[in-house]
C-alpha positions in Angstrom: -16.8 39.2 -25.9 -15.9 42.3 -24.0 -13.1 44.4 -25.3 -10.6 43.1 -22.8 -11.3 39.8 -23.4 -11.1 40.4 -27.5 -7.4 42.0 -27.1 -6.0 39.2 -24.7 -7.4 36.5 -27.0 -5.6 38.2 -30.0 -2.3 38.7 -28.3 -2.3 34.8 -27.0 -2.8 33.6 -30.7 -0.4 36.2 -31.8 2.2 34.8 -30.0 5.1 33.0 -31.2 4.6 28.7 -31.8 8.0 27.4 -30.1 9.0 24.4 -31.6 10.5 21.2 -30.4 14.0 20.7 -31.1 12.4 17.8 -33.1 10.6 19.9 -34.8 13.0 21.9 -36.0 15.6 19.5 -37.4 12.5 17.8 -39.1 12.2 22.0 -40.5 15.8 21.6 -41.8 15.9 18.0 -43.2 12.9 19.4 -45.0 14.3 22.0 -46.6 17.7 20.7 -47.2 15.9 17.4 -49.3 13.8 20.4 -51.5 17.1 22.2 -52.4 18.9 19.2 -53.1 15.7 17.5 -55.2 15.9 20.9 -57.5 19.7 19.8 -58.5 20.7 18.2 -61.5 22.9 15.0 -61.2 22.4 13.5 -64.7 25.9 13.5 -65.2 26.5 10.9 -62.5 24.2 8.9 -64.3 21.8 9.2 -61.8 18.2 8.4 -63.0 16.1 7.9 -60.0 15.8 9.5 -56.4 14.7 8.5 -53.3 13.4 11.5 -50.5 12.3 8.8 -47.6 11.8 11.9 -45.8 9.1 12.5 -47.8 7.1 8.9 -48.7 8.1 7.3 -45.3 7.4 10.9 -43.6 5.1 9.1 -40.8 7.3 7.0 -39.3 9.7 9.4 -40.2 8.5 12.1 -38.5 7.7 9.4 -35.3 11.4 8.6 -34.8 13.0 12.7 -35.4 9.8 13.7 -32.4 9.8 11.4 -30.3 13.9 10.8 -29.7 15.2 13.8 -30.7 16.0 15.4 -27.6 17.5 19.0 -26.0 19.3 16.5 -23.5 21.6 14.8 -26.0 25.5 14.9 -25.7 26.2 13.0 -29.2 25.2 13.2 -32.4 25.6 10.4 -34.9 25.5 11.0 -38.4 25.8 8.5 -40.8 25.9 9.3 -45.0 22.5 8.8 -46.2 19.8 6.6 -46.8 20.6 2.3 -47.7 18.3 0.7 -49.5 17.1 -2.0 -46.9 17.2 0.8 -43.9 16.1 4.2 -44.2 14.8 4.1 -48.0 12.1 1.4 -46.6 11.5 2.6 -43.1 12.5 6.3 -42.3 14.7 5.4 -39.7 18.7 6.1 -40.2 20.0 2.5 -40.6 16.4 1.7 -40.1 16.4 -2.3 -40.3 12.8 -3.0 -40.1 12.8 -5.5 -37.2 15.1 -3.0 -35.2 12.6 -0.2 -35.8 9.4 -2.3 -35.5 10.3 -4.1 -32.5 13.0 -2.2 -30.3 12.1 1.3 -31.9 8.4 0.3 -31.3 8.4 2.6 -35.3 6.0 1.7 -37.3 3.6 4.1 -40.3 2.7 4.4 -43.6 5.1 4.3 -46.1 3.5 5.3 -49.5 5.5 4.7 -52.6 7.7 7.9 -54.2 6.2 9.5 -57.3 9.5 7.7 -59.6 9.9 4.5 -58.0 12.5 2.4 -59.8 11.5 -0.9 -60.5 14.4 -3.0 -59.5 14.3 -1.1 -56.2 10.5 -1.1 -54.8 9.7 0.6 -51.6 7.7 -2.1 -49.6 8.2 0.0 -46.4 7.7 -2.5 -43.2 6.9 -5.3 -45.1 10.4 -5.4 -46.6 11.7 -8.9 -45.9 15.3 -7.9 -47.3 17.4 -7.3 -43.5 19.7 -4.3 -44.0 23.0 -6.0 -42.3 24.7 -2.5 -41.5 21.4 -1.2 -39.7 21.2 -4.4 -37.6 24.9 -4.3 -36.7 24.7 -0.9 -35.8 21.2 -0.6 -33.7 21.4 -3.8 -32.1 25.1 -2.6 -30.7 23.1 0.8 -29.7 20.6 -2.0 -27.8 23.0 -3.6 -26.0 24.5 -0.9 -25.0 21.8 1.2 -23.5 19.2 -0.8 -22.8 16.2 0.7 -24.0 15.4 3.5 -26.5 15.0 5.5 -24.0 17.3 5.6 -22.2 19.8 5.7 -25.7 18.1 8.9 -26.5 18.6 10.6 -23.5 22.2 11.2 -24.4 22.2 10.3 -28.1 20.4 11.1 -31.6 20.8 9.6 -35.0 21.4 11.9 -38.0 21.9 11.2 -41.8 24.5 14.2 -43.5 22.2 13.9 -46.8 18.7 12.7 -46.8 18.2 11.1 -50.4 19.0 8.2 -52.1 20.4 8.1 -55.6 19.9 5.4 -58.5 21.3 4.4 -61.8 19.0 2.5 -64.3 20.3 -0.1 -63.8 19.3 0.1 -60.0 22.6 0.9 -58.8 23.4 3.0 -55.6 25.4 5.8 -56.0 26.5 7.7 -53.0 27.1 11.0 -52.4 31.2 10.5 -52.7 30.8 9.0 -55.4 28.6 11.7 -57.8 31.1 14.1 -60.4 32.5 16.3 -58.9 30.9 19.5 -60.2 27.3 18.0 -58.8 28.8 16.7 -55.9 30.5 19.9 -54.6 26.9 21.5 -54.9 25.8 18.6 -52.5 27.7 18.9 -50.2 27.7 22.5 -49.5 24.3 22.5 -49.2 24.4 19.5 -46.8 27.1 21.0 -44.9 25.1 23.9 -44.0 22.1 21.5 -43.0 24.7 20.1 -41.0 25.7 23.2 -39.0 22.3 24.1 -38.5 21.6 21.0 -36.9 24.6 21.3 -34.4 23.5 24.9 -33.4 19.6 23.7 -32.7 20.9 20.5 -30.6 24.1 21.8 -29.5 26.0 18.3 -29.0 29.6 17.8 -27.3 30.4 15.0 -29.7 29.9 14.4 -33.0 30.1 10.6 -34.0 30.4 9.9 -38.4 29.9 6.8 -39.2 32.3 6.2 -41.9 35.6 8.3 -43.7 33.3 10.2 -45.8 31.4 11.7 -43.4 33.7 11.9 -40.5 35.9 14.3 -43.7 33.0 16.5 -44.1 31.4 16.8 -40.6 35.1 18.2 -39.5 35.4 20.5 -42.4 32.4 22.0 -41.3 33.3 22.2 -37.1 36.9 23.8 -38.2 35.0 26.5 -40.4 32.4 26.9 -38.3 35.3 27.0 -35.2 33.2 24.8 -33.1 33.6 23.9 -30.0 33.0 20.0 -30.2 34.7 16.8 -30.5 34.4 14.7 -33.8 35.3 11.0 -33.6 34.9 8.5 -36.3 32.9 5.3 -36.1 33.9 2.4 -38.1 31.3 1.8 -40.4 29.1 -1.6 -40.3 28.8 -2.7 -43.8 29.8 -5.9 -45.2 31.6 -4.8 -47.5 34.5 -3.7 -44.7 35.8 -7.1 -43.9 37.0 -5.7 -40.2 33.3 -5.2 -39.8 32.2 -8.3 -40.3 35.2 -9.4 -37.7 34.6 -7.8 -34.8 32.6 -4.5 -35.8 30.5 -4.1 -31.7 34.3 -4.5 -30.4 35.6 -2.0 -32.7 32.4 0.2 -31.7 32.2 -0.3 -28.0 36.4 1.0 -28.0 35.4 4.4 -30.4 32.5 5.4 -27.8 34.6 4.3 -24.7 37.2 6.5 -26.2 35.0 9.5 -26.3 33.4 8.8 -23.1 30.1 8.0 -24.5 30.2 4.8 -22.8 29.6 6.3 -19.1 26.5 7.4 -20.1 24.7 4.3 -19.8 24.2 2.6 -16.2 23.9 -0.9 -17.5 27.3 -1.5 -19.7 28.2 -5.2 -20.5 29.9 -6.4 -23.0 28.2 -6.7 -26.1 28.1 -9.1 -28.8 28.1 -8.0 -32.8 24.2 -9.3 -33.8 
């Protein structure tokens, strides 16, 4: 190897990796989960902790690279991970048929290190169906058409990435941690948050649900951001309106923020 030759092969592997914009929200979902793993939240009674980020990281890691876009107008963030949807698959709201068959998702899912025994992790071959996940993605389905079309425009983003367990097998979500643990949370996730919106750089910001839609603007009003934030009804069960007439309700909030027009093939869609 002539000398020439030695200093140009240097300076190419020298030069600076530039990552996806996949890649680098997969970066900060990374590092936010480590911080928030090193916290302490035995005063919420908290005994067990899921980082699906982590165990489910390959089909994980599929979904955040291969839809997460420089393209994308919206930015839907829902709370954090349920226990049929995203604890099992990877995949925000990540109802397994939804993310098997329309996501065409599917990976290893190895179980976490403290796996609670009332709460398995049986990634794809979970038979439990996560109601709010298949509300909510088979609404996105109708809608657009194809995932690929969905993701042109749109990504799918959880404000904290673990999942939290009593004992007794209980969920406990972020809101509802004491609130010396909790404020710790949530300043951490806000930054994750802010980080996220300055790599993808969305027009709209979509919470699903009160909770996040009261943190995501707290963070755009600091942050004087430039950006609308609307708030999504959220799918669960347990909101009798949602169970009424939740794809209605949906199809209005996106119309409303014009997220509708995105998509060539609208019709009226059906709750699943």
């Amino acid at each position: 190897m002539t000398h020439n030759m030695a200093a140009a092969f240097t300076e190419q592997h020298l030069l600076p990796v530039t990552k996806t914009v996949g890649q680098l929200v997969l970066t900060i979902e990374k590092e936010l989960a480590g911080s928030l793993l090193g916290l302490n939240y035995s005063d919420s009674g908290v005994t067990h902790i899921y980082n699906p980020v982590d165990y489910a990281r390959v089909p994980h890691e599929i979904f955040v690279t291969k839809f997460c876009k420089e393209t994308i107008s919206t930015l839907l963030i829902g709370m954090n991970p349920g226990p049929w949807g995203m604890v099992q698959t990877g995949v925000p709201f990540g109802e397994v048929s939804i993310v098997r068959d329309w996501l065409n998702i599917i990976g290893e899912v190895i179980k976490p290190a403290n796996e609670h025994p009332k709460r398995p992790i049986l990634g794809f071959q979970c038979h439990r169906s996560e109601i709010s996940g298949k509300r909510f993605w088979a609404f996105l389905r109708d809608l657009s058409g194809t995932p690929e079309r969905l993701f042109e425009t749109l990504f799918m983003y959880n404000y904290c990435p673990l999942s939290f367990m009593k004992i007794s097998g209980k969920n406990v979500t972020p809101p509802e941690l004491k609130l010396t643990e909790r404020k710790i949370l949530l300043s951490l996730c806000d930054a994750a948050l802010l980080e996220v919106i300055k790599v993808l750089r969305p027009k709209s910001l979509l919470c699903v649900g009160n909770f996040v839609f009261k943190q995501v603007s707290g963070v755009v009003k600091k942050a004087n951001l430039d950006v609308k934030v609307g708030l999504l009804m959220h799918p669960s069960p347990i909101n009798p309106r949602a169970n009424k007439n939740w794809a209605e309700e949906a199809k209005k909030t996106f119309d409303q923020l014009g997220i509708s027009g995105y998509f060539s093939n609208l019709h009226d869609v059906t709750d699943a």
